[in-house]
DRENDO-1510 file (C-alpha; in Angstrom, 1 decimal, always signed):
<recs>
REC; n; res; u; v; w
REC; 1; UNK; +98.9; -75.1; -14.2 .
REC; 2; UNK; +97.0; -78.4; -14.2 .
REC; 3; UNK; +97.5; -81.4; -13.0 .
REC; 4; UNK; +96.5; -85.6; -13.4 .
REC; 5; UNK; +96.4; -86.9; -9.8 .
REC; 6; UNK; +97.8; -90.8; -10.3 .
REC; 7; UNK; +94.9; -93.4; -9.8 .
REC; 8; UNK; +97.6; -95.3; -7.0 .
REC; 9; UNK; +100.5; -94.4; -4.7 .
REC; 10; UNK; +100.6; -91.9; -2.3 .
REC; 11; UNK; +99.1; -89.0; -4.9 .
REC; 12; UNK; +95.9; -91.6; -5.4 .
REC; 13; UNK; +94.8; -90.7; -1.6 .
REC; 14; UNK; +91.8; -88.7; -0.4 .
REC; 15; UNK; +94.3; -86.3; +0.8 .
REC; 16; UNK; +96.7; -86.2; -1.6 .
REC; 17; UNK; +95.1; -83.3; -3.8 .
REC; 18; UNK; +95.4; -81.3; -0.4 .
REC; 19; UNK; +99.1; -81.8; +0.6 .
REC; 20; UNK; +99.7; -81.1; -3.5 .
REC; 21; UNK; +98.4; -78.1; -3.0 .
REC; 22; UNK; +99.6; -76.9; +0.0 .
REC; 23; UNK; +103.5; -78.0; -1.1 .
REC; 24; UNK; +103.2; -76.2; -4.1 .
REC; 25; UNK; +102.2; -73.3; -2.9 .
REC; 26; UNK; +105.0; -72.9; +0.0 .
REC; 27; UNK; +107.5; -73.9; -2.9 .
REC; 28; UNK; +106.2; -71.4; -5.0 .
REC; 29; UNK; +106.0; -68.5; -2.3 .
REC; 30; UNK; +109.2; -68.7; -1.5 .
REC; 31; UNK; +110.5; -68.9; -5.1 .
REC; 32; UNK; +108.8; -65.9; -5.5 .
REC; 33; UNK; +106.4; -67.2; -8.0 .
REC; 34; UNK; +102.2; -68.4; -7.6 .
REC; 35; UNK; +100.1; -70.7; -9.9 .
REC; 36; UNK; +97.2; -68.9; -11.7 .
REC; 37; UNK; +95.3; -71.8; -11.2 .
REC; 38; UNK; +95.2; -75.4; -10.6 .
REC; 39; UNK; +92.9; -77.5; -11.8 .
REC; 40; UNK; +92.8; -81.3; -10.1 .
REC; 41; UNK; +90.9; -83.9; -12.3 .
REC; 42; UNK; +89.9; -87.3; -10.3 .
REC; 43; UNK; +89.3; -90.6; -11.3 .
REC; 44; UNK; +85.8; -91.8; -11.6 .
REC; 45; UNK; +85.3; -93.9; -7.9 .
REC; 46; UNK; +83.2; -96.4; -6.7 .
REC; 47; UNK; +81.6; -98.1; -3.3 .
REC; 48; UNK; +84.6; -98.4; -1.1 .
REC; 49; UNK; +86.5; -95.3; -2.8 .
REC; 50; UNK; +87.7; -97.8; -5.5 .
REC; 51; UNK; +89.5; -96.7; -8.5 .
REC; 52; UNK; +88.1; -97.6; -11.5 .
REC; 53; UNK; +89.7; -97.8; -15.5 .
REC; 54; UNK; +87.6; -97.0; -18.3 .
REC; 55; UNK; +86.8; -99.6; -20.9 .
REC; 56; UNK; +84.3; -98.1; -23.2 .
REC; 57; UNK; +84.4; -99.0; -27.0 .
REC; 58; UNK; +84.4; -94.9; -27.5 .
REC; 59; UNK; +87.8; -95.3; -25.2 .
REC; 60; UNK; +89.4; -97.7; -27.4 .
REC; 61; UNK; +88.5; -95.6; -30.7 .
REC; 62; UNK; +90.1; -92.9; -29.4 .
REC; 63; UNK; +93.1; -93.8; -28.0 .
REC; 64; UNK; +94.0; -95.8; -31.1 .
REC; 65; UNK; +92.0; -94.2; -33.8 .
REC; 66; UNK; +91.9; -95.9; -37.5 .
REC; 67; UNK; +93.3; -93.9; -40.5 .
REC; 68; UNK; +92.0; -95.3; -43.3 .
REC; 69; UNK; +93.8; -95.5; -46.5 .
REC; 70; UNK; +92.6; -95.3; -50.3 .
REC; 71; UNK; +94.6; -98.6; -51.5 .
REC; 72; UNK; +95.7; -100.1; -47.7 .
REC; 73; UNK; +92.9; -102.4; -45.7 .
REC; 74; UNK; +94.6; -103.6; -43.0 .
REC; 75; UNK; +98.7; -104.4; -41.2 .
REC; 76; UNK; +99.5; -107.4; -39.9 .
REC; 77; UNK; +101.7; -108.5; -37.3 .
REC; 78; UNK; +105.6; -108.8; -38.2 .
REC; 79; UNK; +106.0; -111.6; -36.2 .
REC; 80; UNK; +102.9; -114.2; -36.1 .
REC; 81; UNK; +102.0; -115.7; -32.7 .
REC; 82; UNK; +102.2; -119.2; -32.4 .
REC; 83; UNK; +99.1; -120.9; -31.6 .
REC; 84; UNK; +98.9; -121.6; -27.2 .
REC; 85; UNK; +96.4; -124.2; -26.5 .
REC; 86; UNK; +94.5; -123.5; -23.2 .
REC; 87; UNK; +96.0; -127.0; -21.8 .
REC; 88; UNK; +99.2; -125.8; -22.3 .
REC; 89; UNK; +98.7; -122.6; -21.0 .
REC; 90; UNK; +96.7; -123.7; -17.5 .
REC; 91; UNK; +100.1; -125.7; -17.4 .
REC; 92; UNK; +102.0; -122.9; -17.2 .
REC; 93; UNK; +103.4; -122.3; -13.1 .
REC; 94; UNK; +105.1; -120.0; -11.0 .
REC; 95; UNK; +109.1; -121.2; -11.1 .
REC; 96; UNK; +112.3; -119.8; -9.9 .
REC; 97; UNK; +116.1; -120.7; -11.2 .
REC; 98; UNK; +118.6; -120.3; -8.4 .
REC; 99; UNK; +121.2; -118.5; -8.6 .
REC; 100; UNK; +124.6; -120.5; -9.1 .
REC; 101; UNK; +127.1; -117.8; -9.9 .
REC; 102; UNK; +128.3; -114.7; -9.1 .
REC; 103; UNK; +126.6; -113.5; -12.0 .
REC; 104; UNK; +123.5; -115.0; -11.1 .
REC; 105; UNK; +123.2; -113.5; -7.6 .
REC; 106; UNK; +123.6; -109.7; -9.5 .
REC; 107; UNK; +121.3; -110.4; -11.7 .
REC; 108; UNK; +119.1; -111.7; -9.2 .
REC; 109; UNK; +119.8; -109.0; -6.5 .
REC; 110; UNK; +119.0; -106.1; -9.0 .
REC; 111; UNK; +115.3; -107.5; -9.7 .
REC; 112; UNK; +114.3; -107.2; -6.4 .
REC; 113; UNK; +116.1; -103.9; -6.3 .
REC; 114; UNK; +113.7; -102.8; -9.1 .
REC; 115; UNK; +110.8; -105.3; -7.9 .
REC; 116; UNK; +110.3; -103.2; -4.7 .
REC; 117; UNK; +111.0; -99.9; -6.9 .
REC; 118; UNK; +107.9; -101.3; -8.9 .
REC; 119; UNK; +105.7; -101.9; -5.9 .
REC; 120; UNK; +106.1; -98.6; -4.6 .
REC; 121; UNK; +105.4; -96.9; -8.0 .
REC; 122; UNK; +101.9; -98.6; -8.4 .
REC; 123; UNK; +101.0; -99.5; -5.2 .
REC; 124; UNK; +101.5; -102.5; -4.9 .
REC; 125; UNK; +101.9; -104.5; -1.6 .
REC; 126; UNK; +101.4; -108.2; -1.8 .
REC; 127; UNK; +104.3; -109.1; +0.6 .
REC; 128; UNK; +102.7; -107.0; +3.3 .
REC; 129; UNK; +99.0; -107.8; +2.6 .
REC; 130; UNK; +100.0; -112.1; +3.0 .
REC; 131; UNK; +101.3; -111.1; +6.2 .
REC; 132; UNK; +98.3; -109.2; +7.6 .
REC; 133; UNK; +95.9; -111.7; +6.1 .
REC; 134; UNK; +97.1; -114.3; +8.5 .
REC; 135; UNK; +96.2; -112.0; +11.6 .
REC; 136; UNK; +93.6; -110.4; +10.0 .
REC; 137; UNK; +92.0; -111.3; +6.8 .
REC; 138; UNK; +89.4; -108.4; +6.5 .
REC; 139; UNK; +91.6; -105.6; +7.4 .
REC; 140; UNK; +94.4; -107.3; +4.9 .
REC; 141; UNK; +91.6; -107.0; +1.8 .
REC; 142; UNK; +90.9; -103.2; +3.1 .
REC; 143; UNK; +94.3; -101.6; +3.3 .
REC; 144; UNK; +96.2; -103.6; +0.5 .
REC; 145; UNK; +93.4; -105.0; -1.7 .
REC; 146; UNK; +94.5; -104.3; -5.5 .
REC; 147; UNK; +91.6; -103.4; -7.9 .
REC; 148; UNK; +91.2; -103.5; -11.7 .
REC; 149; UNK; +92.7; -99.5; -12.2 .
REC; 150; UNK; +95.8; -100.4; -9.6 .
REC; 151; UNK; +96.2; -103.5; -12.0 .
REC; 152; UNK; +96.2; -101.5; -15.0 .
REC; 153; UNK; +98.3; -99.0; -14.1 .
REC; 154; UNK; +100.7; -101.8; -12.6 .
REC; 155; UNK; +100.3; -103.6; -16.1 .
REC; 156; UNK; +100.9; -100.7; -18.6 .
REC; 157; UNK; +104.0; -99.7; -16.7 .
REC; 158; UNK; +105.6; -103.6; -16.5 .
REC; 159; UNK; +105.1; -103.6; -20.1 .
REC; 160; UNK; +105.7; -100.4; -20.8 .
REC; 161; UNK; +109.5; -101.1; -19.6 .
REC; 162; UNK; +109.5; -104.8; -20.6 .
REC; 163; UNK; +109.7; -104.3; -24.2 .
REC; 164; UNK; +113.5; -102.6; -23.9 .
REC; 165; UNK; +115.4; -105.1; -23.1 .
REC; 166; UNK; +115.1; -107.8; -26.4 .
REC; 167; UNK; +115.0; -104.2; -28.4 .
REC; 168; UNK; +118.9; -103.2; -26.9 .
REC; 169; UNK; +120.1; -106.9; -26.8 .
REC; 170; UNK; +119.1; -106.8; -30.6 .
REC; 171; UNK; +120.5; -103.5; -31.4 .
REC; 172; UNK; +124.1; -104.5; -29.9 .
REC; 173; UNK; +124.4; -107.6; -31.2 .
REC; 174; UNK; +123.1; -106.5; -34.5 .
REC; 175; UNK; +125.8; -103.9; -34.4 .
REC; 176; UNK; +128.3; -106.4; -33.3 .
REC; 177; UNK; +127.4; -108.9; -36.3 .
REC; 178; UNK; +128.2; -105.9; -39.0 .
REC; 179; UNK; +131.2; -104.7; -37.2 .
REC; 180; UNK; +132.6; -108.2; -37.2 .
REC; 181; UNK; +131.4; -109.2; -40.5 .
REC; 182; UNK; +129.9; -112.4; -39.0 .
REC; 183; UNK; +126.6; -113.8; -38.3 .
REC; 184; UNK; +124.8; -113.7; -35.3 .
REC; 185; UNK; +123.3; -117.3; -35.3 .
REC; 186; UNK; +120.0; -116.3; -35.2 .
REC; 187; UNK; +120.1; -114.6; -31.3 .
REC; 188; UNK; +119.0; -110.9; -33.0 .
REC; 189; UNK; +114.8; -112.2; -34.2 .
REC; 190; UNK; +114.6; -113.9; -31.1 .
REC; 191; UNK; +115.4; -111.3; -29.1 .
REC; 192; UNK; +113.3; -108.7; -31.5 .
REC; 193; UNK; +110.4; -110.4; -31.5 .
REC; 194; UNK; +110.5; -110.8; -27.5 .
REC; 195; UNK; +110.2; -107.2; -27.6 .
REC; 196; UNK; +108.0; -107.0; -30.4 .
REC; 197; UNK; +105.7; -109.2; -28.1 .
REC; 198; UNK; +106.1; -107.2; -25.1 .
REC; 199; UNK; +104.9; -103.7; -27.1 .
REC; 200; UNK; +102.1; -105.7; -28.0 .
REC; 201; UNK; +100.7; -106.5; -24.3 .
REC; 202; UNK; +101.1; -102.8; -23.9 .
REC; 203; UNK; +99.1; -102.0; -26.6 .
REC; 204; UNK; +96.6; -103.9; -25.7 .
REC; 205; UNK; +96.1; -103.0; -22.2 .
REC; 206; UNK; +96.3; -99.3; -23.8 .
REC; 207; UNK; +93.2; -100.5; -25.4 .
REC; 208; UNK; +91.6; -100.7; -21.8 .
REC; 209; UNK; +92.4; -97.4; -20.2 .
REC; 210; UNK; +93.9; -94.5; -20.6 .
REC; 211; UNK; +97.6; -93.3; -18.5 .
REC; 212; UNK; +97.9; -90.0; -17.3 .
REC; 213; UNK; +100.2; -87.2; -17.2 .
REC; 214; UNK; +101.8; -88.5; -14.1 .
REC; 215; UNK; +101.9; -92.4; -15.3 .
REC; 216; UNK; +103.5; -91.1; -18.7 .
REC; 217; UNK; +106.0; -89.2; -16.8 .
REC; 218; UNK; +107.4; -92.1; -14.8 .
REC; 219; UNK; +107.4; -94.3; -18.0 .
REC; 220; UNK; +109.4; -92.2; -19.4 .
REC; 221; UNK; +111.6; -91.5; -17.0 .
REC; 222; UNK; +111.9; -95.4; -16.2 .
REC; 223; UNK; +112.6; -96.3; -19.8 .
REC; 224; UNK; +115.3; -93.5; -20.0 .
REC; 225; UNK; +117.0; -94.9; -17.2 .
REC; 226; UNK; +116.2; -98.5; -18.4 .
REC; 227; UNK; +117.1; -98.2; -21.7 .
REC; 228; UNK; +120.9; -96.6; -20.7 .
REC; 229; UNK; +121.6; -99.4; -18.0 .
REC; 230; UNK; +120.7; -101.4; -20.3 .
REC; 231; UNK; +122.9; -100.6; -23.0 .
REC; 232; UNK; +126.0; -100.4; -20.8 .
REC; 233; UNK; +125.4; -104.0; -18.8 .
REC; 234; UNK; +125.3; -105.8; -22.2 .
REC; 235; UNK; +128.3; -104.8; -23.1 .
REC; 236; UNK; +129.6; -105.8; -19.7 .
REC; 237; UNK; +128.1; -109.1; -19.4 .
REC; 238; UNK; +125.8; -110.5; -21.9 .
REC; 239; UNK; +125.2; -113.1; -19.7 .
REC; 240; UNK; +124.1; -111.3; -16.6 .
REC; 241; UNK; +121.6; -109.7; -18.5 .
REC; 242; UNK; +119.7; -112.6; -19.7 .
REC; 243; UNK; +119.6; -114.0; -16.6 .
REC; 244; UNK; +118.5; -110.7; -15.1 .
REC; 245; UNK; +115.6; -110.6; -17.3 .
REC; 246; UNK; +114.7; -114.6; -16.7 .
REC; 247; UNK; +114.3; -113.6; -13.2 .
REC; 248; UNK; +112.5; -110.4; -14.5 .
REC; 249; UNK; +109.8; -112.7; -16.4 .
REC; 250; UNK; +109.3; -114.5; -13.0 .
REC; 251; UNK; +108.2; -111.5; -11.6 .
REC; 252; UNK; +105.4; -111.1; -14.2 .
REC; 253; UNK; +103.9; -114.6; -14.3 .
REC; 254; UNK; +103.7; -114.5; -10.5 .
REC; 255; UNK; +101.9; -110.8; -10.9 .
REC; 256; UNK; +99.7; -112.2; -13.6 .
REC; 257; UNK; +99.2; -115.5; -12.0 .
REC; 258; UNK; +97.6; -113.2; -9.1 .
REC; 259; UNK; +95.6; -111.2; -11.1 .
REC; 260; UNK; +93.6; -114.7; -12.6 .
REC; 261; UNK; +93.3; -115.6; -9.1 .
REC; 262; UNK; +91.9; -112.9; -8.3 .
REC; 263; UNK; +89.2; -112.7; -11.3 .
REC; 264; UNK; +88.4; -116.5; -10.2 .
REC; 265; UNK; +87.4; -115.5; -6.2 .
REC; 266; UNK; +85.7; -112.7; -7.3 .
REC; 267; UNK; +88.1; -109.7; -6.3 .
REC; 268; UNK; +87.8; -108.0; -9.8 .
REC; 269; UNK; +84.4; -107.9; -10.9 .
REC; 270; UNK; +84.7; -105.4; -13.5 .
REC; 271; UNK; +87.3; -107.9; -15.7 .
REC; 272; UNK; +84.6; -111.1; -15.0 .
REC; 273; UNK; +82.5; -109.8; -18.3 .
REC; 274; UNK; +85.1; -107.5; -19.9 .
REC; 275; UNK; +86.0; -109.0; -23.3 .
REC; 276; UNK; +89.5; -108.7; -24.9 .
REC; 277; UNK; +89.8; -105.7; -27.5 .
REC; 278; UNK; +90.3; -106.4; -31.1 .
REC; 279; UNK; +93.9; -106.1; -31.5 .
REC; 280; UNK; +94.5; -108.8; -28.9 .
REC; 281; UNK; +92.0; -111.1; -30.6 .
REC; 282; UNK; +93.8; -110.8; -33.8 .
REC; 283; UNK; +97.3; -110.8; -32.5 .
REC; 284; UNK; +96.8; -114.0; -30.6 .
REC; 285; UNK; +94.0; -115.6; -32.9 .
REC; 286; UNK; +91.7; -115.7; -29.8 .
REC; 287; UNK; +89.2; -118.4; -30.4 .
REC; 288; UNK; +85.4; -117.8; -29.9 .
REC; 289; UNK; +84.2; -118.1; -26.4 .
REC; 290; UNK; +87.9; -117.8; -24.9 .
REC; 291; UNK; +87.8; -113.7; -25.6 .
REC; 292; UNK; +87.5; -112.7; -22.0 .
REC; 293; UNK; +90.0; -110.5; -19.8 .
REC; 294; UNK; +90.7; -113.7; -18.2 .
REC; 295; UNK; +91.7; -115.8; -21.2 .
REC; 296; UNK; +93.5; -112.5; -22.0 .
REC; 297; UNK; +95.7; -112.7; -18.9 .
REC; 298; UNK; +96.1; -116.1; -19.8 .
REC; 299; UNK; +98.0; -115.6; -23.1 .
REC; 300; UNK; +100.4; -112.8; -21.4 .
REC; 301; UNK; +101.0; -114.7; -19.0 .
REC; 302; UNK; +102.0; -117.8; -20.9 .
REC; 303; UNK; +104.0; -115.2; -23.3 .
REC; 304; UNK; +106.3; -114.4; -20.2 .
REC; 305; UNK; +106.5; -118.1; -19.0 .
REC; 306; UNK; +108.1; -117.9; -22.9 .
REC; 307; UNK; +110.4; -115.2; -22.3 .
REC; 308; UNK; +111.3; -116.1; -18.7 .
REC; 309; UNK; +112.4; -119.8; -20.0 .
REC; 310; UNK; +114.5; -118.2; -23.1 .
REC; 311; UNK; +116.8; -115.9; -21.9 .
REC; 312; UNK; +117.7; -118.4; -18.8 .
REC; 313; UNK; +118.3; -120.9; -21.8 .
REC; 314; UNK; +120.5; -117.6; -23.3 .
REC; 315; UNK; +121.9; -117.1; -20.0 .
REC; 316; UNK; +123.1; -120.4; -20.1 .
REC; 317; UNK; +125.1; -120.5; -23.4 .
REC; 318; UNK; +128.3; -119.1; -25.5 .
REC; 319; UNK; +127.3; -116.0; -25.3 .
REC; 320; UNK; +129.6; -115.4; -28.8 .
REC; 321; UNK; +130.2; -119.0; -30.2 .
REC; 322; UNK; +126.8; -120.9; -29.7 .
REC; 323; UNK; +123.8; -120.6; -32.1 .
REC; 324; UNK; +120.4; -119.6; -30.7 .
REC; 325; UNK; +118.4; -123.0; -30.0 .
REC; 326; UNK; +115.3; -121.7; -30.4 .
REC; 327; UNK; +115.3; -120.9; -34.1 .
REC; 328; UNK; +117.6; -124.1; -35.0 .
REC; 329; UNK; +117.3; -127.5; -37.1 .
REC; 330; UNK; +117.6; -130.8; -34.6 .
REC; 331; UNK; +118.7; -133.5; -35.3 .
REC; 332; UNK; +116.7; -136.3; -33.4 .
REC; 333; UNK; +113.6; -134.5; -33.2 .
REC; 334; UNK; +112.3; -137.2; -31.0 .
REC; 335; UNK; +113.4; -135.5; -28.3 .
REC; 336; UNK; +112.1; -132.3; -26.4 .
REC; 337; UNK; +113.8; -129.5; -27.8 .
REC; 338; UNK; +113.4; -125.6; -27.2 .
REC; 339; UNK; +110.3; -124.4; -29.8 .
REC; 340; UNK; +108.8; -120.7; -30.5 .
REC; 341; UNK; +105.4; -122.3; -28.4 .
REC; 342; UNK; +104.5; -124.2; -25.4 .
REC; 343; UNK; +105.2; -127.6; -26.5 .
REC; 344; UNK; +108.4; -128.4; -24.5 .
REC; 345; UNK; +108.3; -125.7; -21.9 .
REC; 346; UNK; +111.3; -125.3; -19.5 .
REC; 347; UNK; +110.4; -123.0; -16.3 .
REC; 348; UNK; +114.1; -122.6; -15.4 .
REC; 349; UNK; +115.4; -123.1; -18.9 .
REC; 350; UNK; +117.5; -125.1; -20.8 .
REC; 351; UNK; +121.3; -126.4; -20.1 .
REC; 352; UNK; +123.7; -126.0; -22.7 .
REC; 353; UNK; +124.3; -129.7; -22.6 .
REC; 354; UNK; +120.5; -130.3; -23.6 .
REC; 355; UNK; +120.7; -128.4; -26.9 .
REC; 356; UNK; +124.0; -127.4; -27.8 .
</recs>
């Protein structure tokens, strides 16, 4: 039997191996059964017991390796990015819509349901840590400090799950639109390429390390569960699930915010130098001298101040009637209107009155 101890959570501790060990072999004793052998593999650690991510260019070969074709060079994106200046993306802030309705309030209610479910998976304390810092700054940056692996691991599973939700939205309204033998209005590609998008920052940050057994296992339990929720709230209330994922978005600007803070004082050393891999500089059209893991967290993070703004502008609207602002002609294009980039950018998203 062999097992991937997680780099964070309670399995990531010194003593973790131990208690593993000791569990497993009572449970098996007394199911009659005991492991052959067990083999433990650890991260590679640092000063200070610090978990580290690998982010060799022999890494990043072989996680995605190239298959080269007689007649095929290269595949391009489906959706092209649209160009993000780095004034409109420093412009981009931490925001939060209150919740007006009933509907609000659920949606709002179950992302802090699965906000704390998400702390506790990757070890992730900020709430506690702010406290402590106030009484105690240097025992705050011991005991809840996050490093570059507990910021992978945190980041490959946020996108890991934040990909499903543009992907079922799609599907059902897709489905709807042939059962009804009516368009759609343009709602399905905006909600595809969301989660296009969203595949794409976990691609890239797959380009960076590697999960484990145990990281895989949650993702795949998460996104079973995810995916069926999902599926079954959509077609209770389109409504609350936009909003649900507006608030979900303001989640991950507020964890990527952090992690650029963090860069900036010095907390993450190893992402100071690291350069962005290949497939991010394509996708996002990277310009020379802004290819760093910095200007790298800058782009995702602008990507969800994007997806957090849309589906509260989806939330707001016909869910059946109204045509999906965002890919529409307008009439008086002197004013702001909702746009694919950063040019008009709404934190909290936009009334129906202001484009419909």
């Amino acid at each position: 039997m062999s097992f991937r101890t997680a780099t964070c959570g309670v399995l990531a501790s010194k003593q973790a191996p131990v208690h593993f060990l000791k569990a497993l072999n009572g449970a098996s004793t007394r199911a009659g059964l005991r492991p052959s052998f067990i083999v433990i593999h650890r991260f590679q650690t640092t000063s200070g017991d610090r978990r580290t991510i690998s982010t060799a260019d022999s890494s990043t070969k072989e996680f995605f390796p190239k298959h080269p074709t007689e007649r095929l060079s290269k595949t391009e994106a489906a959706w092209p990015h649209p160009i993000y200046t780095c004034e409109q993306m420093q412009a981009v802030t931490i925001a939060h819509r209150e919740a007006k309705t009933m509907s609000d309030r659920v949606a709002f209610f179950a992302v802090r349901v699965l906000r704390r479910g998400l702390d506790f998976a990757t070890g992730y304390k900020h709430d506690k840590a702010v406290a402590l810092n106030k009484r105690d700054p240097a025992a705050a940056n011991k005991k809840y400090a996050m490093d570059e692996g507990k910021y992978m691991i945190r980041n490959v599973f946020l996108e890991s799950v934040a990909g499903v939700p543009g992907m079922v939205a799609g599907m059902l309204r897709h489905l709807r639109s042939m059962r009804q033998m009516k368009r759609d209005n343009g709602w399905i590609e905006t909600l595809l390429e969301e989660s296009y998008n969203e595949r794409m920052h976990l691609l890239t940050f797959l380009q960076m390390t590697k999960p484990g057994w145990f990281m895989r296992l949650m993702v795949l339990g998460a996104q079973g569960v995810w995916f069926n929720a999902l599926f079954a709230a959509y077609l209770i209330s389109p409504r609350t699930v936009h909003r649900f994922v507006g608030y979900l978005e303001e989640e991950a600007v507020i964890t990527y915010t952090r992690q650029i803070a963090d860069i900036d004082a010095g907390r993450l050393p190893q992402w100071e130098k690291l350069q962005a891999p290949e497939i991010a500089i394509d996708y996002w059209k990277m310009p020379e001298g802004h290819r760093t893991m910095r200007d790298l967290l800058m782009y995702i993070r602008a990507d969800e101040s994007k997806h957090r703004e849309v589906n509260h502008t989806l939330g707001n609207l016909d869910q059946n009637q109204d045509p999906n602002p965002y890919v529409s002609e307008y009439k008086d294009l002197t004013k702001p209107h909702p746009t694919k980039g950063l040019e008009h950018l709404r934190p909290t998203g936009w009334e129906r009155n202001e484009v419909i």
